[in-house]
Structure formats: structure tokens, C-alpha cells
ROFILUM-543036 format. One record per residue (C-alpha): y, z, x. Coordinates in Angstrom, 1 decimal. Layout:
+--------+--------+--------+
!     yy !     zz !     xx !
+--------+--------+--------+
!      Y !      Z !      X !
...
+--------+--------+--------+
This chain:
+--------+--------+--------+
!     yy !     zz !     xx !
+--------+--------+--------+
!  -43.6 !   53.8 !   43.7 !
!  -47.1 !   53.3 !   44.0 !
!  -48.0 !   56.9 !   42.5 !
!  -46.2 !   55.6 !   39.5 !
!  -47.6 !   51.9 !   39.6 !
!  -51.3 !   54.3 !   39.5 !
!  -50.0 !   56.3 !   37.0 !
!  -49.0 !   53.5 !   34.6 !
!  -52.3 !   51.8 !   35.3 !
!  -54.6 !   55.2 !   33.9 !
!  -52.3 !   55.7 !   30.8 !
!  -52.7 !   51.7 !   30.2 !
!  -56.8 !   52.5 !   30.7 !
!  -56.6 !   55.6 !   28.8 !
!  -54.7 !   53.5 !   25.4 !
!  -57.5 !   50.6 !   25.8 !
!  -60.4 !   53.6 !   25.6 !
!  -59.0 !   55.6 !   23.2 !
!  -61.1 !   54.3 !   19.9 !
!  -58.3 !   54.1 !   17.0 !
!  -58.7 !   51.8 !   13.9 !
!  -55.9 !   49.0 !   14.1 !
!  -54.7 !   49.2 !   10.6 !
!  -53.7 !   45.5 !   10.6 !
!  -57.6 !   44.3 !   11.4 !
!  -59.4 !   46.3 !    9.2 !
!  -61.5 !   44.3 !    6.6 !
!  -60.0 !   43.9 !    3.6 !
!  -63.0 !   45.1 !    0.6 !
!  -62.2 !   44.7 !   -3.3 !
!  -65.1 !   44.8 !   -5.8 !
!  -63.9 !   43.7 !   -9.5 !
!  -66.6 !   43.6 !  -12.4 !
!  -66.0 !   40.0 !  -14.3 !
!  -66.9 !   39.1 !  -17.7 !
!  -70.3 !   37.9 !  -18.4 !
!  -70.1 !   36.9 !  -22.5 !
!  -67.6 !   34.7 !  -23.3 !
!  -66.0 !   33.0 !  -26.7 !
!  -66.8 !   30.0 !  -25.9 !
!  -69.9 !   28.1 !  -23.4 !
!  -68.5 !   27.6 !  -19.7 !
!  -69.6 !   25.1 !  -17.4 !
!  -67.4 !   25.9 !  -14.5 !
!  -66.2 !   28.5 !  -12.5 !
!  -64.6 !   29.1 !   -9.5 !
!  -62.3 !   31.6 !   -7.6 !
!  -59.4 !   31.4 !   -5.9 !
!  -58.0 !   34.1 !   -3.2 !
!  -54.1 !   34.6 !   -1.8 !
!  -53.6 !   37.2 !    0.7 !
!  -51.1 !   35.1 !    2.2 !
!  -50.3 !   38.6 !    4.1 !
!  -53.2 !   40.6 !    4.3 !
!  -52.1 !   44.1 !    4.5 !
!  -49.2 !   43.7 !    1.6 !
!  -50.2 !   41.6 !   -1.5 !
!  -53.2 !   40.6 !   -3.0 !
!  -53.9 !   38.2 !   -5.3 !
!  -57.9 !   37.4 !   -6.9 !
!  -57.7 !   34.5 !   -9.8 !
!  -61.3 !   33.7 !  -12.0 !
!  -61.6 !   30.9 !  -13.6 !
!  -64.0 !   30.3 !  -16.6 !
!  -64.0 !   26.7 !  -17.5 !
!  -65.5 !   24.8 !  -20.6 !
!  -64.9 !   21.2 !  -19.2 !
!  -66.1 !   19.2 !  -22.5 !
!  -63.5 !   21.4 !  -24.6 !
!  -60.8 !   21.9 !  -21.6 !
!  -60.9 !   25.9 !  -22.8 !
!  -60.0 !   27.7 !  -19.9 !
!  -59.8 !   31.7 !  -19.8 !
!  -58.5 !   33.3 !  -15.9 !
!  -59.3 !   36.8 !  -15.4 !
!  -55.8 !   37.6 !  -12.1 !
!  -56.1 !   40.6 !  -10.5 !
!  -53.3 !   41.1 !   -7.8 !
!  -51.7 !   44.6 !   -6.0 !
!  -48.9 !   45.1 !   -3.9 !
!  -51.3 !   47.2 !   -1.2 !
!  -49.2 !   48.6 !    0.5 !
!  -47.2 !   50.6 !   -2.1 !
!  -49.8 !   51.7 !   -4.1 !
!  -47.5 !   54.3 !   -5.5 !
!  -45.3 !   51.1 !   -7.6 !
!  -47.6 !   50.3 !  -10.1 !
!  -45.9 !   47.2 !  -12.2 !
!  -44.8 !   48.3 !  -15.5 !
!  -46.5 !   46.0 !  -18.0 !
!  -45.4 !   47.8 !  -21.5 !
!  -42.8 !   45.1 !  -22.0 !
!  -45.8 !   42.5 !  -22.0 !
!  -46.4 !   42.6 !  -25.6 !
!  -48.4 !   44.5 !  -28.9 !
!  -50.2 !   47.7 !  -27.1 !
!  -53.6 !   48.2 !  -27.7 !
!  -56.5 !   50.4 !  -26.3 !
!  -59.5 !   49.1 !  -24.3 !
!  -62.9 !   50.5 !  -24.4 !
!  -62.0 !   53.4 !  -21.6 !
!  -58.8 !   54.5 !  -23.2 !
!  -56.7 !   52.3 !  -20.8 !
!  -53.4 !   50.8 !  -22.6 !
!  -53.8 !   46.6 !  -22.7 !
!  -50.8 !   44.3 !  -24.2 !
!  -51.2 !   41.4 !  -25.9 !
!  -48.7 !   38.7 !  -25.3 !
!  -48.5 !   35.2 !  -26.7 !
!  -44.9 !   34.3 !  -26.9 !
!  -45.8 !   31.0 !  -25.5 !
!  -47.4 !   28.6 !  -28.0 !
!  -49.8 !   26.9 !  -25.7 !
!  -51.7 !   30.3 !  -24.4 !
!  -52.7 !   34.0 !  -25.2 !
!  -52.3 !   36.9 !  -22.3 !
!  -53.6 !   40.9 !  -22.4 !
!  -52.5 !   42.6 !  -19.3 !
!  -53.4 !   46.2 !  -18.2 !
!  -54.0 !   48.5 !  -15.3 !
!  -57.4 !   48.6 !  -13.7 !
!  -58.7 !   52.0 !  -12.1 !
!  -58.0 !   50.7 !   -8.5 !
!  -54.1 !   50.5 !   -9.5 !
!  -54.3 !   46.3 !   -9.8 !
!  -52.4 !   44.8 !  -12.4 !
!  -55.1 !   42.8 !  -14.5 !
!  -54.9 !   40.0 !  -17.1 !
!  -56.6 !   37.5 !  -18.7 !
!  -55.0 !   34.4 !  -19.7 !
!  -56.4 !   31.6 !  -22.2 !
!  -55.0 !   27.9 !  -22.8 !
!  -56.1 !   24.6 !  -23.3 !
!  -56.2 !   21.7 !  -21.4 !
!  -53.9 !   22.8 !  -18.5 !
!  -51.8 !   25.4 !  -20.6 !
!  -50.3 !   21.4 !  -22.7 !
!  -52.2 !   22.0 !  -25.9 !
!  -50.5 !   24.4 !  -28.4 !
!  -52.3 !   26.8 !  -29.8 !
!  -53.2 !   26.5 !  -33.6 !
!  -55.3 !   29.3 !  -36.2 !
!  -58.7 !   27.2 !  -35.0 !
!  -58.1 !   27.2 !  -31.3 !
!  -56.7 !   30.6 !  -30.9 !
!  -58.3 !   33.8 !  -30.1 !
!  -58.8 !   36.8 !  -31.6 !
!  -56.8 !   39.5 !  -29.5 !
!  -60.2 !   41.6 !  -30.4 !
!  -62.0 !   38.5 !  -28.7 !
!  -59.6 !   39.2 !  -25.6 !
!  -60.3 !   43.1 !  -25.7 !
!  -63.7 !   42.5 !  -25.4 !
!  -63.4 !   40.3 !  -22.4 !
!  -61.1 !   42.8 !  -21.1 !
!  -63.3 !   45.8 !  -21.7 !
!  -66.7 !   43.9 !  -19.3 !
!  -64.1 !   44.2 !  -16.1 !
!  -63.9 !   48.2 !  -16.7 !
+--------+--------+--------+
């Protein structure tokens, strides 16, 4: 018995010595490039960050704010990180176009009161930027609206 209570006690002091990463403390590191012209002036921004659970899905949101005008663009990134493999299909999303590094974007604005273009970014997040007015309340008209070019262009600084 007490051979075996020693022998438990060195393989317990060989685990603690053995110097191996644990997978579920390891930092967490993204770097996104963010747009620095915009359509309109902005006054505010801010970020917001889920990783609710760390190691599974992530979730950056940039918000670019023009508080006198209540224009607001947000530039979501998000990944499911641990299936890197499933990247979303986005096709669906709207009118294809091309950005700047031959990466497919689509243009989506089904909704009256905002304008989306979603693509793929190198590091395998699903990326879109999303402009409304006033909370997402204010329809849309011809002199509120974006150009999807305006969009592409916006799109094209995060490459």
C-alpha cells in the first residue's frame, strides 16, 4: 500500500512538472484593421466584445457614431473558433460584389431602415458592416442611403 500511495504521489509530481500549454487558458489574440474614412463625420466610437465562452465563439462589434445626425455604421466580426473548418455561407445575403482583394462581399438591404455587406475575412471571420439611422427606426430614403460603392470602400480599409 504504501509503495503505491509513493507511486501515485511521483506520477501526481511528474503531471504538475511536465510544462504543457492548457488549451483553455491560453490568451485569446485577434488583430482586425478598422476603417479610418468614413461617409459621413463621427463623433463616437466605441467597441463592444462577447466571448461569452472563450474557446468557442467570438464576437468583436465597432461602432462609428455621428451623434448630431444619429448615422451609425458597425463593422461585426464574429468566428465560431473552434470549428474553423464551418465557415458560414453568406451567398444567400444579397447582390455579390468583389472587394479590393478579390474577396466575394454581398450587399443586403431587404430591410428599409438599414444597408448590410457581409464577407469573409482572411482569418476565416464572417465580417459585415451594417448602416442605419437612429437606432435602426428611420427608414432609409435616396438622400439618407448609401452607395453600396460607399460600403465597398469601407469594406475594402479592414482587408
Amino acid at each position: 500500500m504504501r509503495i503505491l500511495g509513493w507511486l501515485i504521489v511521483t506520477l501526481a509530481l511528474v503531471e504538475l512538472a511536465t510544462d504543457r500549454p492548457d488549451s483553455s487558458n491560453l490568451p485569446i489574440e485577434h488583430t482586425f484593421e478598422e476603417p479610418i474614412a468614413f461617409p459621413f463625420e463621427i463623433t463616437r466610437r466605441y467597441t463592444e466584445v462577447d466571448i461569452k465562452v472563450p474557446h468557442h465563439f467570438h464576437v468583436f462589434v465597432f461602432h462609428y457614431v455621428n451623434e448630431e445626425t444619429a448615422q451609425e455604421l458597425r463593422y461585426i466580426v464574429h468566428k465560431i473558433v473552434d470549428k474553423p473548418e464551418d465557415m458560414e455561407d453568406i451567398s444567400s445575403y444579397g447582390d455579390q460584389y468583389i472587394l479590393a482583394d478579390g474577396t466575394s462581399a454581398f450587399f443586403d438591404e431587404t430591410d428599409a431602415t438599414s444597408q448590410t455587406l457581409w464577407w469573409q475575412n482572411k482569418d476565416g471571420f464572417t465580417a459585415r458592416i451594417i448602416y442605419y439611422i437612429d437606432g435602426n427606426t428611420v427608414e432609409l430614403d435616396d438622400e439618407s442611403r448609401l452607395s453600396v460603392q460607399q460600403l465597398i470602400n469601407l469594406a475594402n480599409q479592414t482587408l
